[in-house]
Every structure is written in structure tokens, then in C-alpha cells.
ZADO-1210 file (C-alpha; in nm, 4 decimals, padded with zeros to 6 digits):
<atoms>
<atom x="-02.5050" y="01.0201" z="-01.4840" code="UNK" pos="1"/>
<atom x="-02.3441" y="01.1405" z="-01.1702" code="UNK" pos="2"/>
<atom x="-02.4616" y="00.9654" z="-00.8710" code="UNK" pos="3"/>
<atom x="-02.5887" y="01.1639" z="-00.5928" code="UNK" pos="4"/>
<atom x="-02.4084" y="01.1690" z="-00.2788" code="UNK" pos="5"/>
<atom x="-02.4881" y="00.9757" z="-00.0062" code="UNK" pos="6"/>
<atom x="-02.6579" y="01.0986" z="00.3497" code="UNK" pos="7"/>
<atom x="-02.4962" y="01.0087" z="00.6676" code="UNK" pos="8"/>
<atom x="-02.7083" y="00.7232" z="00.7334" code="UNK" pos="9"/>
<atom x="-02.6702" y="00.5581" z="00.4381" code="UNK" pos="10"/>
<atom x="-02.2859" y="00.6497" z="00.4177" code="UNK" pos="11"/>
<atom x="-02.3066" y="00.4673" z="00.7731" code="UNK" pos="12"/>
<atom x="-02.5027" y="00.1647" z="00.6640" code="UNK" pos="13"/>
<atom x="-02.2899" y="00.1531" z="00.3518" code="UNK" pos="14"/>
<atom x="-01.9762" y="00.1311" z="00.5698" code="UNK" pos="15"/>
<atom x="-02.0727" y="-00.1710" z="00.7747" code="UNK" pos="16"/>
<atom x="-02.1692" y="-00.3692" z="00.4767" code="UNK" pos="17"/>
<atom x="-01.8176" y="-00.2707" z="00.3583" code="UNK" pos="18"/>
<atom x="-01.6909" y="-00.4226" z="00.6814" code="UNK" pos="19"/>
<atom x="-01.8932" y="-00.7228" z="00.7149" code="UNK" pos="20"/>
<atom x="-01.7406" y="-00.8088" z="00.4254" code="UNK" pos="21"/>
<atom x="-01.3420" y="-00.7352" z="00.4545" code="UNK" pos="22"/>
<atom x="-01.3586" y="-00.7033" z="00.8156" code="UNK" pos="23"/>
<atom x="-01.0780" y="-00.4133" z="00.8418" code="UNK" pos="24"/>
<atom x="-01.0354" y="-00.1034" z="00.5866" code="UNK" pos="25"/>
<atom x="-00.8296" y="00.1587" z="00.5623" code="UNK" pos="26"/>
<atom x="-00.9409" y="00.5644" z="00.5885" code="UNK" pos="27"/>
<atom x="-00.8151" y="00.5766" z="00.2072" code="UNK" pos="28"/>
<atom x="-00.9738" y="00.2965" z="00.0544" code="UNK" pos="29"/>
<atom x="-01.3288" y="00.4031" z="00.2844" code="UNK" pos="30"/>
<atom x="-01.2736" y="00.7437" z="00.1033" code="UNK" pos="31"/>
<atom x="-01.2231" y="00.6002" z="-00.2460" code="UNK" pos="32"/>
<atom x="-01.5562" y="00.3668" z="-00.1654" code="UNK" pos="33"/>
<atom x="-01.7858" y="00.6489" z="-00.0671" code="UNK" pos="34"/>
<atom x="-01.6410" y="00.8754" z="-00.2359" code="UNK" pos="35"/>
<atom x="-01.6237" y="01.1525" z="00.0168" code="UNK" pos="36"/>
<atom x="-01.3341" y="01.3628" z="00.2261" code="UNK" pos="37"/>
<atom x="-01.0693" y="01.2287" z="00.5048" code="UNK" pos="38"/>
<atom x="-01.2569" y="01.4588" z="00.7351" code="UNK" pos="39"/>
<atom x="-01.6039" y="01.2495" z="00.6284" code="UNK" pos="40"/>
<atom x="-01.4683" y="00.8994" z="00.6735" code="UNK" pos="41"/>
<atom x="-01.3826" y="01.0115" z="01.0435" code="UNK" pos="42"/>
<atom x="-01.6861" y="01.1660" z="01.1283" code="UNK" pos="43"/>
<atom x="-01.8643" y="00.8434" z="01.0130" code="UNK" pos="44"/>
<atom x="-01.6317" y="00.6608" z="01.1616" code="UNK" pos="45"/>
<atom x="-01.6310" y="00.8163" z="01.5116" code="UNK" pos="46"/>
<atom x="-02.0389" y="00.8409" z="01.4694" code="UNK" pos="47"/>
<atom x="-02.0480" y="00.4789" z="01.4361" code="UNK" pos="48"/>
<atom x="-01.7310" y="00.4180" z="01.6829" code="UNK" pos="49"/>
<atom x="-02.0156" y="00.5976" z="01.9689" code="UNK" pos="50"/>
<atom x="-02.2788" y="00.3272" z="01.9336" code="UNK" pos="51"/>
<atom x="-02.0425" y="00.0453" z="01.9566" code="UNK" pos="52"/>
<atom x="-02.0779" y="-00.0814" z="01.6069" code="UNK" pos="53"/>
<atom x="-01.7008" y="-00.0269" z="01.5014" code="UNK" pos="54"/>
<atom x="-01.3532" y="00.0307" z="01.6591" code="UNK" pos="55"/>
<atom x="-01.0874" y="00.2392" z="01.5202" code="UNK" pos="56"/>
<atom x="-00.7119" y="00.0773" z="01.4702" code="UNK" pos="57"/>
<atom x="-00.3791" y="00.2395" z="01.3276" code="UNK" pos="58"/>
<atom x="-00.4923" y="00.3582" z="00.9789" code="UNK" pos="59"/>
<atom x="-00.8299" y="00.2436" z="00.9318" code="UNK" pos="60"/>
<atom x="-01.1462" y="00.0629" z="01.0979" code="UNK" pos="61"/>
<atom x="-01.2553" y="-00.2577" z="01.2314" code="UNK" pos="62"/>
<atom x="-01.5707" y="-00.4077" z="01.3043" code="UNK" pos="63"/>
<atom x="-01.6381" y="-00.4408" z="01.6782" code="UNK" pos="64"/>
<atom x="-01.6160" y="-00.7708" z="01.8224" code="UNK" pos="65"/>
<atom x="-01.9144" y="-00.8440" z="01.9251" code="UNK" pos="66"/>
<atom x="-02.1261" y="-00.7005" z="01.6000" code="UNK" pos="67"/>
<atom x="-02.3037" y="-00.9679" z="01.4377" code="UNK" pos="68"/>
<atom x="-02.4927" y="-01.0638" z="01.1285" code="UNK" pos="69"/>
<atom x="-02.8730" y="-01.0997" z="01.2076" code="UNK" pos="70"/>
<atom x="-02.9751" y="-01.5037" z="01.3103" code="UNK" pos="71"/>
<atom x="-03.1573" y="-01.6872" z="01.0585" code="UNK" pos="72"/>
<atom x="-03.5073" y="-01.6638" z="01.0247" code="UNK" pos="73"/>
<atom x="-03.5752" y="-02.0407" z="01.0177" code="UNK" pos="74"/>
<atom x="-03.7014" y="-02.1455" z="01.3756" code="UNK" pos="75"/>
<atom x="-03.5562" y="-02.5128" z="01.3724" code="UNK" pos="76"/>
<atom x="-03.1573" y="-02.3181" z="01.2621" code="UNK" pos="77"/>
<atom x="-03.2782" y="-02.0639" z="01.5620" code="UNK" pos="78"/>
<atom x="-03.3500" y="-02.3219" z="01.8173" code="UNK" pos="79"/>
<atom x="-03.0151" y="-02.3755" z="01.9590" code="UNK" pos="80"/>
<atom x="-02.8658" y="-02.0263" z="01.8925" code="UNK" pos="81"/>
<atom x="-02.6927" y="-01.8825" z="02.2314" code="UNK" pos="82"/>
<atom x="-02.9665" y="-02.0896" z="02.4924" code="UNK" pos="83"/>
<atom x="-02.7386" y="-01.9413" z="02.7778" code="UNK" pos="84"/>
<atom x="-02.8399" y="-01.6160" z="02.6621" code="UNK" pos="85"/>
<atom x="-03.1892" y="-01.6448" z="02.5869" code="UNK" pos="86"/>
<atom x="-03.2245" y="-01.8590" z="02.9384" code="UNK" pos="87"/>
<atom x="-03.0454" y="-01.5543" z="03.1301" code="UNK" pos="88"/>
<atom x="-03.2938" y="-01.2897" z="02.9681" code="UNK" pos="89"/>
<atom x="-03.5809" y="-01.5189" z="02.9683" code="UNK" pos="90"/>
<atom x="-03.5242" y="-01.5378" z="03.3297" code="UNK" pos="91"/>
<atom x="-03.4675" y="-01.1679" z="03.4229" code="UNK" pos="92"/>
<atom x="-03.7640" y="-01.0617" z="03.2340" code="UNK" pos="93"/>
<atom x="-03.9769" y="-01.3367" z="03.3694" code="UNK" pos="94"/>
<atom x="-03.8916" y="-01.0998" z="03.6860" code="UNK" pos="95"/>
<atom x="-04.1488" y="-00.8106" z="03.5043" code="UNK" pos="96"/>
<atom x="-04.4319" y="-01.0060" z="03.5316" code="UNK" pos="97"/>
<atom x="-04.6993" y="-01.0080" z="03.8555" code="UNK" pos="98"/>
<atom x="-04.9909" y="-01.1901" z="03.9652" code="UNK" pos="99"/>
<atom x="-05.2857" y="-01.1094" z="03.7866" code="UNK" pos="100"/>
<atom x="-05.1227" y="-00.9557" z="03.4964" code="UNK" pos="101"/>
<atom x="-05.2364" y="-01.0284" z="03.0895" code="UNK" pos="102"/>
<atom x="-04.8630" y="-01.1176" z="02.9286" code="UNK" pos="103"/>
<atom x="-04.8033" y="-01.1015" z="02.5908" code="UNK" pos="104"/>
<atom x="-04.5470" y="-01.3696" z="02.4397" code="UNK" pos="105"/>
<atom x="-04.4280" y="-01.2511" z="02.0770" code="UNK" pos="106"/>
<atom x="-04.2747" y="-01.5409" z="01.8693" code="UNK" pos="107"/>
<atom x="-03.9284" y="-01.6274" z="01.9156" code="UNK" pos="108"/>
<atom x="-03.7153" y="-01.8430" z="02.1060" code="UNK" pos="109"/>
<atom x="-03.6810" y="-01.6340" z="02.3710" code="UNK" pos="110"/>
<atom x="-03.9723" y="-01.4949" z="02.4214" code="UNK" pos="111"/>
<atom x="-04.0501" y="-01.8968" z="02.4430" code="UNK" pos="112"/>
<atom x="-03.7981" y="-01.9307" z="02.6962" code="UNK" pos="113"/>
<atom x="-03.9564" y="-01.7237" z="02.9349" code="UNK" pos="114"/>
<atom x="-04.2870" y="-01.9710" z="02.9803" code="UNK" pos="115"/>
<atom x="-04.1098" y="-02.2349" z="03.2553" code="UNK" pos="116"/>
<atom x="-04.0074" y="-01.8901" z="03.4956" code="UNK" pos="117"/>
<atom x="-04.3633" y="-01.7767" z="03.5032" code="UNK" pos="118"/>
<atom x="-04.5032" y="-02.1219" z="03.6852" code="UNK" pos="119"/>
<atom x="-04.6089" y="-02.0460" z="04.0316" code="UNK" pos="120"/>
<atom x="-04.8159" y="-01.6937" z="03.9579" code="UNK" pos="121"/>
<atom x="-05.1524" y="-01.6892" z="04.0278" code="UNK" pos="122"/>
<atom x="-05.4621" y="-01.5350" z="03.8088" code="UNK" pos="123"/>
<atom x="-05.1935" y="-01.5131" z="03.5122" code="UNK" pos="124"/>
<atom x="-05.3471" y="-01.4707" z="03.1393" code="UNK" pos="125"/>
<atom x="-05.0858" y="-01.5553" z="02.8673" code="UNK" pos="126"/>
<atom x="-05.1220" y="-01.4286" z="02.5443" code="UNK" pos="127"/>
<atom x="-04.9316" y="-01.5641" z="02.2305" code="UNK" pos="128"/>
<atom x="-04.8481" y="-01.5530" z="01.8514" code="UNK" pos="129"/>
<atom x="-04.6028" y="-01.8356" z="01.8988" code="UNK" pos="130"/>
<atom x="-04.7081" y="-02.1971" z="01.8339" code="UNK" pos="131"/>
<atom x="-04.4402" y="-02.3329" z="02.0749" code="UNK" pos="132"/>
<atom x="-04.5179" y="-02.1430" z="02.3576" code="UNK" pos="133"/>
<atom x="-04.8772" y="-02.2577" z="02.3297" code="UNK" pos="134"/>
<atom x="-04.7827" y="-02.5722" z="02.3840" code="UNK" pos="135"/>
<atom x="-04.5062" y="-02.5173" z="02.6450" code="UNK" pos="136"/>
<atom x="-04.7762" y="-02.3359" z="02.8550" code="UNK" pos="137"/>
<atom x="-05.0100" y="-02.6684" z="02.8176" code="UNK" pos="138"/>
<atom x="-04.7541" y="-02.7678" z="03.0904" code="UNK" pos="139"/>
<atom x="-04.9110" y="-02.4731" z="03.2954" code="UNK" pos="140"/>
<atom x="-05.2375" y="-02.5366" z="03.3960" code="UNK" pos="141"/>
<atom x="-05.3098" y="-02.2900" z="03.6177" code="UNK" pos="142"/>
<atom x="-05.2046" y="-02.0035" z="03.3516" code="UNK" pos="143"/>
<atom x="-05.4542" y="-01.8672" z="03.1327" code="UNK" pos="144"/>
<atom x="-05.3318" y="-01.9122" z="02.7686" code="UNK" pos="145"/>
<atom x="-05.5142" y="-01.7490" z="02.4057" code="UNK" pos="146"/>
<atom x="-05.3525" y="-01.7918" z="02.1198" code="UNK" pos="147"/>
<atom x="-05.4102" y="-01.5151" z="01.8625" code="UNK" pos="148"/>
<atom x="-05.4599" y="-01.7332" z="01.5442" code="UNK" pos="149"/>
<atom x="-05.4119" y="-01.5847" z="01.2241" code="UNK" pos="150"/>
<atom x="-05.1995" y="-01.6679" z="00.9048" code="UNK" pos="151"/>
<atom x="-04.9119" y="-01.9443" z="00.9655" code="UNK" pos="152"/>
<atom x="-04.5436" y="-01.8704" z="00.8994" code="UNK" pos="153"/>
<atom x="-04.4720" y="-02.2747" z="00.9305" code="UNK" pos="154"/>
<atom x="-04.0649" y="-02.0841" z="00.9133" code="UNK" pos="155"/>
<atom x="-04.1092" y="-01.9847" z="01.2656" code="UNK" pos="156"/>
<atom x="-04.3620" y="-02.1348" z="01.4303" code="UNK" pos="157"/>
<atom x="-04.6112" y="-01.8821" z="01.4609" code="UNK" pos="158"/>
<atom x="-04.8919" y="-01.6603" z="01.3094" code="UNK" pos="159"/>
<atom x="-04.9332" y="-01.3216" z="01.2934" code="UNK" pos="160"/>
<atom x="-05.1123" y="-01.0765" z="01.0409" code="UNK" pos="161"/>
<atom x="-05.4533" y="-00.8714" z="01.0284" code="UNK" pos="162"/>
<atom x="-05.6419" y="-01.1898" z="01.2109" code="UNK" pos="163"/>
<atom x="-05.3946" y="-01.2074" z="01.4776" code="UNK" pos="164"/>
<atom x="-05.4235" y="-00.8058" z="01.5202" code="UNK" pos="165"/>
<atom x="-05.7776" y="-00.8358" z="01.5478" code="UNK" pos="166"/>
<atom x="-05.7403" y="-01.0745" z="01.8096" code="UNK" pos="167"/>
<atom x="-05.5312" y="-00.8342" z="02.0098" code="UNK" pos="168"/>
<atom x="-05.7381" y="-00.5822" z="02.0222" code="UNK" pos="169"/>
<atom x="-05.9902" y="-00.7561" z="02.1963" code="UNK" pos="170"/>
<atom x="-05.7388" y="-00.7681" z="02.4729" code="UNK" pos="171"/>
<atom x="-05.5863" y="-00.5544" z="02.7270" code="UNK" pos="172"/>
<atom x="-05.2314" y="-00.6255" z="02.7750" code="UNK" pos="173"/>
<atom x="-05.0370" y="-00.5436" z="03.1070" code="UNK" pos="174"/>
<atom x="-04.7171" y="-00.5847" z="02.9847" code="UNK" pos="175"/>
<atom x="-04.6085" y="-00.7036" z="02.5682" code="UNK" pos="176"/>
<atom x="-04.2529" y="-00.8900" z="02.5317" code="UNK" pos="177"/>
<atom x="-04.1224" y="-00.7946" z="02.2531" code="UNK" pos="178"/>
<atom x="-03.9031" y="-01.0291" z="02.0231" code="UNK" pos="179"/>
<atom x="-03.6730" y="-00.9166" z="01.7842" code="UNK" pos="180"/>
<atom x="-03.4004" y="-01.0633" z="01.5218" code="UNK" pos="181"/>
<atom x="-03.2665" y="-00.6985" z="01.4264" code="UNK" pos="182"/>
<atom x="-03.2523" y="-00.4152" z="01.6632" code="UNK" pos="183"/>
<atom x="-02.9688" y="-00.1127" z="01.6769" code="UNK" pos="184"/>
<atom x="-02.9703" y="00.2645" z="01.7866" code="UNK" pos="185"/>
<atom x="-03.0868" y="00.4070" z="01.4406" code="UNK" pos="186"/>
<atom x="-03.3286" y="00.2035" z="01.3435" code="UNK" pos="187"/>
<atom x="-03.4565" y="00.0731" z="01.6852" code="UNK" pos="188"/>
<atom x="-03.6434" y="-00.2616" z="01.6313" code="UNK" pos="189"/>
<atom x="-03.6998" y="-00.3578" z="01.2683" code="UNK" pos="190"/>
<atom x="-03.8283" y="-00.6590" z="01.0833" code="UNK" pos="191"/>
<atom x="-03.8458" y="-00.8709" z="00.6989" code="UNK" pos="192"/>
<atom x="-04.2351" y="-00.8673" z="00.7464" code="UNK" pos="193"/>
<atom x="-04.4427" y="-00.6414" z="00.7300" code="UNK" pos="194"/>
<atom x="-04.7159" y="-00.9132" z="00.8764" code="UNK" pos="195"/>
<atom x="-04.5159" y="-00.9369" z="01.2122" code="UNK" pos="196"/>
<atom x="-04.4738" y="-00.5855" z="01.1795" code="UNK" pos="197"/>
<atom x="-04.8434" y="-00.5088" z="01.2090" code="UNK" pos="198"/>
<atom x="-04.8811" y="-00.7624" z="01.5115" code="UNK" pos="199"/>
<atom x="-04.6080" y="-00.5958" z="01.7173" code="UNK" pos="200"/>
<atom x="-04.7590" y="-00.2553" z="01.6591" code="UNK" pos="201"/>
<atom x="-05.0945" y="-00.3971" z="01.7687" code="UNK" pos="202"/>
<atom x="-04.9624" y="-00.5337" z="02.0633" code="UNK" pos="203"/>
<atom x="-04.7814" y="-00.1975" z="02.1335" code="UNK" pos="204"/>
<atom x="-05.0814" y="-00.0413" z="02.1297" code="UNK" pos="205"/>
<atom x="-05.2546" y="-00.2821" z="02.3339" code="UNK" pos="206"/>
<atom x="-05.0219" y="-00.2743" z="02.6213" code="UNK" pos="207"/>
<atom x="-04.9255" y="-00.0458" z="02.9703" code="UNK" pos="208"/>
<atom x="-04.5881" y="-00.1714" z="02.9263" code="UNK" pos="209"/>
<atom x="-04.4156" y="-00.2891" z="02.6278" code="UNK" pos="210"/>
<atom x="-03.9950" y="-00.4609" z="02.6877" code="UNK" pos="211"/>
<atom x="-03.7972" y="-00.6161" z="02.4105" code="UNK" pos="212"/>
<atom x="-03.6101" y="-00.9385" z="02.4759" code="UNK" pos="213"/>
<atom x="-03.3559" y="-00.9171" z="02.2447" code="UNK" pos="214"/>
<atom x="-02.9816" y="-01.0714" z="02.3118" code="UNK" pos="215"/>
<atom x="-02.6876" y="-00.8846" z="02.2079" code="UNK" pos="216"/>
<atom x="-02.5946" y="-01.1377" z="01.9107" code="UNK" pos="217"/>
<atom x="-02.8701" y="-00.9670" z="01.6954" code="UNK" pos="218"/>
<atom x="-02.7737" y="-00.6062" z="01.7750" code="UNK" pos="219"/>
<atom x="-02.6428" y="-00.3925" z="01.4438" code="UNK" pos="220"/>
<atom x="-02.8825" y="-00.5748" z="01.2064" code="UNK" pos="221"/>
<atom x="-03.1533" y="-00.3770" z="01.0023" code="UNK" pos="222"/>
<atom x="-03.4562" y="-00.5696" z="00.8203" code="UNK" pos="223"/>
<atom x="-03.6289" y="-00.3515" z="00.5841" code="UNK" pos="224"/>
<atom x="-03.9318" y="-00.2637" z="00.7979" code="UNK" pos="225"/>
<atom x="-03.9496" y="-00.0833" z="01.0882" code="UNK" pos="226"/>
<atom x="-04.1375" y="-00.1846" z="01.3936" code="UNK" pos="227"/>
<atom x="-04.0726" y="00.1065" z="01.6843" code="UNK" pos="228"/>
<atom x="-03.7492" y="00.2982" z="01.7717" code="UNK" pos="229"/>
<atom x="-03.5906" y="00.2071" z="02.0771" code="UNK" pos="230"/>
<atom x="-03.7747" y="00.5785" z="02.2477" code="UNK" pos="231"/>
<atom x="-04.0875" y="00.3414" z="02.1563" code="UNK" pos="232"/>
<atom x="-04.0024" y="00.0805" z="02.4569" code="UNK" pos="233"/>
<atom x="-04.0264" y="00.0890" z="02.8476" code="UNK" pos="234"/>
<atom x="-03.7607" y="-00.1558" z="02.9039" code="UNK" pos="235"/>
<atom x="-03.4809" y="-00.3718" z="02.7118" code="UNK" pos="236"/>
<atom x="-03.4025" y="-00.7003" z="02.8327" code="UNK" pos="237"/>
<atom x="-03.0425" y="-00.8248" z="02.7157" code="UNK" pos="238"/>
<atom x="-02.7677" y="-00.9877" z="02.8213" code="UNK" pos="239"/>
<atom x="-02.3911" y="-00.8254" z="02.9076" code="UNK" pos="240"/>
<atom x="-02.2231" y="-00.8525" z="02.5760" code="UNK" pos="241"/>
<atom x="-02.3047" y="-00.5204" z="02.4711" code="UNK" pos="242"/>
<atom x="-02.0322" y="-00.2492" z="02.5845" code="UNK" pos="243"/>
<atom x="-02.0919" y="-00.0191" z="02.8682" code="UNK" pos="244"/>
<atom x="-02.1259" y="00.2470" z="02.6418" code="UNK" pos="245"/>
<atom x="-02.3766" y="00.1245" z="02.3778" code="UNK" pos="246"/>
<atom x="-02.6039" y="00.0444" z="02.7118" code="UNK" pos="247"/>
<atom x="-02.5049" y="00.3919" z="02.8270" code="UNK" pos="248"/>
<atom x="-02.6296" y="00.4851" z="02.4671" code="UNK" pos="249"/>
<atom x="-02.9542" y="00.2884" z="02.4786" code="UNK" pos="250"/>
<atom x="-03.0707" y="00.4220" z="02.7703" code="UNK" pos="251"/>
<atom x="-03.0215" y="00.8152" z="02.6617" code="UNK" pos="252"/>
<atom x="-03.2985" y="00.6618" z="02.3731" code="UNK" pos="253"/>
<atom x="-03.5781" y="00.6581" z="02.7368" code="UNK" pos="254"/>
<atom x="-03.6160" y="00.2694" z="02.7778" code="UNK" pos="255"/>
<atom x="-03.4414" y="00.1491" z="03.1080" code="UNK" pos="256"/>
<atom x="-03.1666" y="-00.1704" z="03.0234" code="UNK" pos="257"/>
<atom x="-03.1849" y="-00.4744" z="03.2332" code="UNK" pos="258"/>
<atom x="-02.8420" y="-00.6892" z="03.1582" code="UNK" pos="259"/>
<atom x="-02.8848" y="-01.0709" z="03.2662" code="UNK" pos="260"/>
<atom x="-02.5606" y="-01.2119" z="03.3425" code="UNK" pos="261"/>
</atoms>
């Protein structure tokens, strides 16, 4: 049976897995792999070269330096995962948040991060998924915290699911951070559950402003379900390892970048 042949997306897609696991191929083996024309391979190529994902060398194509695998999913192998990162972000984005606002906190490390820059607001409600950052903002008296219940993912620390959604949308949310372990320009935000996927489309919905806190470690990774494209966002907190030109490539998509140093 002949197989059918690929689209460019999954051509792409197929190509970085090809990568990720040789880390350098050559134009004629990529054409003997997908089975497709020298002229093919080099669109793809140059397609994927213009978000940042790969870099052309004498012959063939290389990954990009700074393209990763996606973190693991387990909260205590998370926990000390690039904290200079997550502090920097946690920090700029803590700069999004006013007195008297309702603040969403997804689960995640990072989003967790951002709970010791909020002390000092006043009238400030903190909403959260995330088991830790309930308890970090215990520390906080004077902020407001709910915790949304619903079913436990003991992996990560947090709930999430129709309960939790229900919870949400009892709420009005001034502005939702947004956590992420996957995230690139073709599949904007994605996700392995289709639980969490359901409570960050809730919150979404819920709030005036929704930013993603996402560090550039975790960008070129794809789960299987998709949560909102990047268009879907009004901001993107990250840090500077992403090149100029993926930023430059972000921001075409309508969210505005914030890079913490």
C-alpha cells in the first residue's frame, strides 16, 4: 500500500524528531527519509530555519542551539529546572499585576514563583489550581487566596478538571498567568491533558487579560492537545534565550513579548 504523502506540517514535525535524534542530517538522507524533492527539503528547511527551530550548515541541517526537549512532567524532577529563569520571568510578570486586581496562578513552577513579588499590593485576590502556591501565599496574609479544588494530579501538585472549571466561572479574572511545558509558533500552547486543557480554556474565558509564563527551555515542544495559539494571548513572558527573530516572529502572532534578563 503506498503511503500517502506527507503535509508540510507533518513533513516539519517529522523533521525535528529526525533531528532530535541524530542531531545533524544531510539534504540527501532528509530526502530519502521523507521521501520528497531537493527543492522540498529546503523549503522545509528554510520554513523551519524562520521560527528559530533549526540552522542550516554546509550540506545539511542542525538543530538550533537552544531547541529543547519538553521538561518532565513530574513536579519534584521540575522543581529545580532553570530557577534563574523562572525567578527572572516570575519577577517581570509579577510587574502585570495592580492593586485590586483578581490574579489567576496556573500550576507550575513558575507560575509559583511569581507569589513572593506580589507581597506589598493591596485589595489583591489570588486565584489558584496549584497546591504549592496555596501554601506559599499562606505567607501572604493580606492577599486574598481561593483555591479552585477539583481532581488531584499528586504528579504536579495541583488539580484541575470540570470541578476546578466550575469554580472559575464563578470568578472574574483581571488578568490569567498562563503556564505551559510545550509552546512553539504552530501549535501555540499545547498540553498531555486534556483536564488542564479544559481549566486553561476556562480561565481564558474568564479573564480581561490572559499572559503565558513560559521560559525559552520548553519552546519547540508539542503535547497532543491544544490549549490556544499564541494569536490567543495578550502577552508572553520569557526570558532572552530565544533569538531576536523567533521574538520578532512571536510578536507578528498579536501577543506583545516581555524578555526578563
Amino acid at each position: 500500500m503506498v503511503r500517502a504523502p506527507l503535509i508540510p506540517e507533518q513533513r516539519h514535525q517529522e523533521l525535528l524528531r529526525l533531528l532530535r535524534s541524530t542531531g545533524v542530517l544531510s539534504i540527501r538522507e532528509l530526502m530519502t527519509r521523507l521521501n520528497v524533492s531537493h527543492m522540498t527539503v529546503r523549503r522545509d528547511i528554510a520554513a523551519l530555519e524562520k521560527s528559530g527551530q533549526v540552522v542550516s550548515v554546509q550540506g545539511g541541517v542542525r538543530l538550533a542551539d537552544w531547541t529543547r526537549h519538553a521538561p518532565p512532567r513530574e513536579r519534584a524532577s521540575r522543581a529545580q529546572l532553570e530557577l534563574p529563569r523562572k525567578q527572572a520571568i516570575a519577577e517581570r510578570a509579577a510587574g502585570l499585576v495592580e492593586d485590586g486586581m483578581a490574579v489567576f496562578l496556573d500550576a507550575g513552577t513558575t507560575c509559583q514563583s511569581t507569589v513572593p513579588f506580589l507581597a506589598g499590593r493591596k485589595d489583591l485576590t489570588v486565584v489558584t489550581n496549584d497546591f504549592h502556591a496555596a501554601i506559599a501565599l499562606c505567607g501572604l496574609p493580606e492577599i486574598r487566596a481561593i483555591h479552585t479544588g477539583g481532581e488531584i494530579d499528586v504528579s504536579s501538585g495541583s488539580s484541575s478538571g470540570p470541578l476546578a472549571a466550575r469554580a472559575i466561572e464563578a470568578l472574574n479574572i483581571d488578568v490569567c498567568f498562563l503556564s505551559a511545558g510545550s509552546w512553539d509558533l504552530a501549535h501555540g500552547v499545547t498540553s498531555f491533558s486534556t483536564d488542564k486543557v479544559l481549566l486553561k480554556q476556562t480561565v481564558m474565558r474568564a479573564a480581561t487579560s490572559v499572559a503565558l509564563l513560559a521560559d525559552s527551555t520548553k519552546w519547540g515542544s508539542v503535547e497532543r492537545f491544544n490549549v490556544t495559539p499564541l494569536g490567543g494571548l495578550d502577552t508572553i513572558v520569557t526570558d532572552d534565550g530565544l533569538p531576536p527573530a523567533v521574538v520578532d516572529r512571536i510578536a507578528e502572532e498579536g501577543p506583545s513579548v516581555l524578555r526578563a534578563s
